[in-house]
N, C-alpha and C positions, 0 to 999 in steps of 0.2 A: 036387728040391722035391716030391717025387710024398710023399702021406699027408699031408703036413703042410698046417696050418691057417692060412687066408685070413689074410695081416696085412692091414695098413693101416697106409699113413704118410703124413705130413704132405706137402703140399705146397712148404714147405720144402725136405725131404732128399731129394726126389723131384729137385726143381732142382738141391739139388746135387750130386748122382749123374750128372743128365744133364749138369752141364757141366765134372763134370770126364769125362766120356767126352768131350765137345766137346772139351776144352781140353788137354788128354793123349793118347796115343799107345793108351790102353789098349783091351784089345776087353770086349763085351760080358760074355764069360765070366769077364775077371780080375775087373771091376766087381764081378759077381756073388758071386767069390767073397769078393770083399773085405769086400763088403755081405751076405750071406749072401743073394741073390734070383735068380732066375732070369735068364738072358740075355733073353728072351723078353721079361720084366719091362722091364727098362731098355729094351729096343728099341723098346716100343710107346711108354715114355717119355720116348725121345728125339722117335720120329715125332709124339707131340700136341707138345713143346715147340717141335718145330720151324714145325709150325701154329700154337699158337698164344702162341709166347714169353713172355713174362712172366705172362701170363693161364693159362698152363696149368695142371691140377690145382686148378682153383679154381672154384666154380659161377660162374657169370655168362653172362647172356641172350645171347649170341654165340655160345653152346659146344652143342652138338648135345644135343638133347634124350634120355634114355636111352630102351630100348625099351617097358620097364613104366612111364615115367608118362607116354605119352599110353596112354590104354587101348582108343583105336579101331586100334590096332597089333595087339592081340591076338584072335590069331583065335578067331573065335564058338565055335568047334569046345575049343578048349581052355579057352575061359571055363567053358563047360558040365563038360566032364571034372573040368575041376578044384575047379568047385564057385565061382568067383570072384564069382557074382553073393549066392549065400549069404552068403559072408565079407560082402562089403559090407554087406548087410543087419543079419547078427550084428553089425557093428560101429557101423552106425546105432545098430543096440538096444540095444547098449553105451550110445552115448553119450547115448542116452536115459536110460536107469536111472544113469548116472552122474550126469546133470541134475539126475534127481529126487533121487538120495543128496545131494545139494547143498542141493535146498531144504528135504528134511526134515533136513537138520542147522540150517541156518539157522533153520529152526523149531521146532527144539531149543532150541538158543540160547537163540531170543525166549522160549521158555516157562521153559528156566530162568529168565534173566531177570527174568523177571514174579513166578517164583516169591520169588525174592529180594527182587524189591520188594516184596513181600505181606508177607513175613516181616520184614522192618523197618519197614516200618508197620504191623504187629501190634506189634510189640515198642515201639515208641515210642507207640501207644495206649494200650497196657499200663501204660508207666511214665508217661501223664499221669494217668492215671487213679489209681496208688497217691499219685503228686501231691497228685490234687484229694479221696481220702478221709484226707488225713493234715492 
């Protein structure tokens, strides 16, 4: 499995990979091969199912939190190296300048809008007006 690129599957084929290791004579390895993933893979797959059976591979508030989202886990020393307080920041300001892309669309909008109704109520002044000189 060495070079090749991180899957991800369903929590579905995850269960049932791990039972038919349960439920079959087979070891890790033939799994693996069958499935194309690593022994390793299935193993740690069986040990959360066996924790936490039908709940496994599935988020929900009973299942161990990962180590990046509480962020008081991460030590001061690599927030700094890495630059993590930055990122945040940049992504505040993101989401600020996206805010604002928001209302000035929105107030786009209204101004066309406005425009359009200026422009048919010109055009229907217009046409009382050859109306009332005819």
């Amino acid at each position: 499995m060495k070079g090749k690129k991180q899957r991800s599957f369903s929590s579905e084929f995850k269960i049932e990979v791990v039972k038919e290791y349960l439920e079959t004579d087979r070891s890790y390895r033939e799994l693996g091969r069958k499935y194309d993933l690593s022994s390793s893979a299935i193993c740690n797959w069986v040990k959360e199912y066996r924790e936490y059976k039908e709940r496994a591979f599935k988020a929900t508030p009973g299942r161990k939190s990962s180590f990046i989202s509480d962020e008081s886990k991460i030590p001061v020393f690599l927030k700094e190296e890495l630059g993590l307080d930055k990122l945040k920041e940049k992504a505040e300001d993101l989401d600020e300048a996206q805010a604002e892309i928001e209302r000035l669309k929105l107030e786009l909008a209204e101004r066309e809008l406005r425009i359009k109704l200026l422009e048919e109520m010109s055009k229907k002044n217009k046409q009382e007006r050859r109306v009332q000189l005819t």
